[in-house]
C-alpha positions in Angstrom: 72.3 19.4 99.6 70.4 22.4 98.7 70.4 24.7 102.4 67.9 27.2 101.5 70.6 29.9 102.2 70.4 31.8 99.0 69.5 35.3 99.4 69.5 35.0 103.0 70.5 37.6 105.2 73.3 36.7 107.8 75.3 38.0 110.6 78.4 36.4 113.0 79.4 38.3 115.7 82.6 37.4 116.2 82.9 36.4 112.0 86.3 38.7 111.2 88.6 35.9 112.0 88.9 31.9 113.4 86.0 29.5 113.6 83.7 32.8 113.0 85.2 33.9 109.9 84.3 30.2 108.7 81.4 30.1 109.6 80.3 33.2 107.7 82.6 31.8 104.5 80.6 29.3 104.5 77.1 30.8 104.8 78.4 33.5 101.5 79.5 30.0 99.9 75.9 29.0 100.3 74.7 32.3 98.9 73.9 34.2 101.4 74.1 37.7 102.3 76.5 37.7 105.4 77.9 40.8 107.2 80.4 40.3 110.3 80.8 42.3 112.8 84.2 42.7 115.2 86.2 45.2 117.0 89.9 45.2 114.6 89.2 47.0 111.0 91.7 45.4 109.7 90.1 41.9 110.6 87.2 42.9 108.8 88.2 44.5 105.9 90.3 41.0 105.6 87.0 39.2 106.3 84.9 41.2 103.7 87.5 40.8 101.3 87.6 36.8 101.9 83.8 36.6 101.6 83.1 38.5 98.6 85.5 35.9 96.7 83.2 33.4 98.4 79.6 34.0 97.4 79.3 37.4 99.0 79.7 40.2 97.0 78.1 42.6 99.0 79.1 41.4 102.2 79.6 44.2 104.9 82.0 44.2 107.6 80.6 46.2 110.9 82.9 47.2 114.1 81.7 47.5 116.7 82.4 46.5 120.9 79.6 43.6 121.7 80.5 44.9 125.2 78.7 48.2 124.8 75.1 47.9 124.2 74.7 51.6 122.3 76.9 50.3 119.7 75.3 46.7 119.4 71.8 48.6 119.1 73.2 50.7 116.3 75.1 47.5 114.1 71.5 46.2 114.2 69.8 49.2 113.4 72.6 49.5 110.3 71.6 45.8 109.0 68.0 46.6 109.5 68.3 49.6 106.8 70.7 47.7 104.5 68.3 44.6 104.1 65.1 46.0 104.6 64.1 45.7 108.1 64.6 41.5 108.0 67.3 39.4 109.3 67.3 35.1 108.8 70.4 34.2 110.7 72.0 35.5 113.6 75.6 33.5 114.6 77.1 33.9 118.0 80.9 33.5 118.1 82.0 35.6 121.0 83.8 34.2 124.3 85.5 35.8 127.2 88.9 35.4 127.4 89.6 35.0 130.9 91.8 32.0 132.2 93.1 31.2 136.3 92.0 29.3 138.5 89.3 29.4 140.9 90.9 30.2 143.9 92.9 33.3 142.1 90.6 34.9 140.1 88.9 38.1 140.9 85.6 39.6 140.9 86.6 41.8 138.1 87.8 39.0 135.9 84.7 37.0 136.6 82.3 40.3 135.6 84.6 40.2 132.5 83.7 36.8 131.6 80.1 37.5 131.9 80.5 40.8 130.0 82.2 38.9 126.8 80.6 35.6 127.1 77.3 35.7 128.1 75.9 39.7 127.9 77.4 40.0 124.7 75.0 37.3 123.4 72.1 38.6 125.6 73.0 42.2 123.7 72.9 40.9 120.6 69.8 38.6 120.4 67.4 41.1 122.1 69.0 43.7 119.5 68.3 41.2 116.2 65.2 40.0 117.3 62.5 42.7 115.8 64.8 41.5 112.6 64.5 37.8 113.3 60.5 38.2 113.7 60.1 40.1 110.9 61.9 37.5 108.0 59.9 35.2 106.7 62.3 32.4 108.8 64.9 33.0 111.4 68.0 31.0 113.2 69.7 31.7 116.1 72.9 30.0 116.6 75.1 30.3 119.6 78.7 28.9 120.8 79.3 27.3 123.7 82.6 25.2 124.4 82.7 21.3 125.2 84.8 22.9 128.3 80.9 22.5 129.9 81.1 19.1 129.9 85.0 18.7 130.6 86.2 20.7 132.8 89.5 22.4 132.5 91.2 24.1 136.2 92.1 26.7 134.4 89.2 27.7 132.6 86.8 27.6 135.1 85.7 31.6 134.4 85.4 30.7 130.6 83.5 27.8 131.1 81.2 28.9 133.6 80.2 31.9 131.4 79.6 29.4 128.2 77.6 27.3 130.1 75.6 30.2 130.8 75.4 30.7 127.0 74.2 27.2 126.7 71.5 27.2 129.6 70.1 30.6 128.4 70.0 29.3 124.5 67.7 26.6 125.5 65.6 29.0 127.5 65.2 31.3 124.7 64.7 28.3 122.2 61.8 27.6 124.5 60.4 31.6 124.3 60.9 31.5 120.4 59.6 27.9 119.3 55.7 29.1 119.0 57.2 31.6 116.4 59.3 29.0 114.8 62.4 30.6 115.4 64.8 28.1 115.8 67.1 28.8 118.5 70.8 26.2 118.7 73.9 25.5 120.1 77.1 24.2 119.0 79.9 23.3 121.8 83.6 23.3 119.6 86.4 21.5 121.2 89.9 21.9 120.3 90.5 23.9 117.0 92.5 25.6 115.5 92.2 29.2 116.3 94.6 32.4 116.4 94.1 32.6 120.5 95.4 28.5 120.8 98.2 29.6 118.6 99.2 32.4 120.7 98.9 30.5 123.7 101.6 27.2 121.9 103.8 30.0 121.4 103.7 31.1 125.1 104.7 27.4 125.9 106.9 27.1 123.3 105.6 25.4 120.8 106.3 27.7 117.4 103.2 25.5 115.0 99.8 25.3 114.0 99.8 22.3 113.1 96.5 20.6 114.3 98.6 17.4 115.5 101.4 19.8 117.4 99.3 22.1 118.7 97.1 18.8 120.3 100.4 17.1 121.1 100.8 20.5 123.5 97.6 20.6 125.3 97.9 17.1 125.9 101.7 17.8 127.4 99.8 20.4 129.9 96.3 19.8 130.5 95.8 16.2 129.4 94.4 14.8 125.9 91.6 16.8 124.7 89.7 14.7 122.6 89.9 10.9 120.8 91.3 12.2 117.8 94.7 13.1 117.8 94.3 16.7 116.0 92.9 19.6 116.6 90.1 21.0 114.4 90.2 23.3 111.7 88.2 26.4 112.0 86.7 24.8 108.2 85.0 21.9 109.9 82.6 24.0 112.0 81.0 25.9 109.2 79.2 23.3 107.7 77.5 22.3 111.5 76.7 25.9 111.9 75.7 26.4 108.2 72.8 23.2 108.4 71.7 24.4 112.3 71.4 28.6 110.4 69.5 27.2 107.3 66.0 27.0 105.9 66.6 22.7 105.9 67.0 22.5 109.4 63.5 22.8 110.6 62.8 20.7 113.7 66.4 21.0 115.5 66.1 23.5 118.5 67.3 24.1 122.1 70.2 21.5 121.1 73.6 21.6 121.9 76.1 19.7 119.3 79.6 19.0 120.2 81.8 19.5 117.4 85.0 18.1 119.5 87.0 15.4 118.1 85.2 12.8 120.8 86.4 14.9 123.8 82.4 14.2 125.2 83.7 10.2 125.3 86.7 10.4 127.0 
């Protein structure tokens, strides 16, 4: 199937490594123009490297904080000069990293979440949008967590702030639709990411393996989803690939779970 990505211009915030960095591999595979943007150099220089093997020669890897909103302005500013003042697909990858429960955490670590989750998002739409009017079509895709619809104790702070994400995606879906700019969600479940490695390893479990790594949240938190694996960060890129192209054009202000059947159990 033929996306209608080809010569498109693409960014993924978030797109130096993880379900991000797939994502945009598979937007340069379907010949786009892709830049990420992230905070490590090294991460990006990886991630440009990775993408100009995949479709992208001239792909561009921008660092920058999504926290700070001078620096955000100026990435966007940078893409506007490099492809003419027009952007087609904007990716949001970013989440907060906050994790306790409830009754322990902080006002400072539930500004946090906001900050990464949510603001970083608001910061980056209203900084792509002059872009996104301008192109002759324009996507907006944003990630969310099936945490929204199954809670996690723990996760309260991160899931609160992605179901922000989700509420204000649908809002702006509804702002965007008389211009045709289509405006999505995806929700990922369990996959295989460096931060759910990190965290085996802080429980002892020395793998990723989507199977071990599964077998481990199920050992602390309860089965995540009906399949017995995790995902790999390769599944999501077609999902956000179809909801960034030209082909999807009716789909907006949904939310797709891409989850391994967490939603059923």
């Amino acid at each position: 199937m033929d996306l209608g990505l080809t010569g498109a211009a693409a960014v993924v915030v978030g797109g130096s490594r993880g379900m991000g960095l797939a994502t945009a591999r598979c937007l340069a595979e379907e010949g786009a123009r892709v830049a990420v943007v992230g905070r490590s150099r090294a991460d990006l220089d990886r991630a440009v490297a990775e993408l100009s093997r995949h479709g992208s020669p001239d792909a561009a890897g921008l660092r920058a904080d999504v926290r700070d909103v001078d620096q955000v302005d100026a990435v966007f500013a940078e893409l506007g000069e490099r492809w003419g003042g027009e952007l087609n697909v904007l990716v949001n990858t970013v989440g907060p990293n906050v994790q306790g429960r409830f009754d322990i955490l902080r006002d400072d670590q539930w500004r946090e979440a906001v900050d990464d989750g949510v603001l970083s998002m608001v910061r980056c739409v209203r900084a792509a949008l002059p872009l996104l009017r301008t192109a002759e079509w324009a996507r907006i895709v944003n990630f969310s967590a099936h945490s929204t619809q199954r809670q996690s104790v723990p996760l309260v702070a991160y899931t609160a702030a992605k179901a922000m994400v989700t509420s204000a995606s649908k809002n702006l879906s509804l702002l965007l639709a008389e211009e045709e700019i289509l405006v999505n969600v995806v929700s990922p479940g369990t996959f295989v990411t460096p931060s759910l490695v990190a965290w085996a390893r802080s429980v002892g479990v020395a793998s990723d393996d989507p199977y071990e790594l599964v077998a481990a949240i199920a050992g602390h938190y309860g089965h995540p989803a009906q399949l017995p694996r995790a995902g790999r960060p390769e599944e999501i890129g077609p999902v956000v690939a179809f909801l960034a192209s030209r082909r999807n054009s009716y789909m907006t202000g949904a939310n797709i779970n891409v989850d391994g059947g967490s939603d059923f159990v």
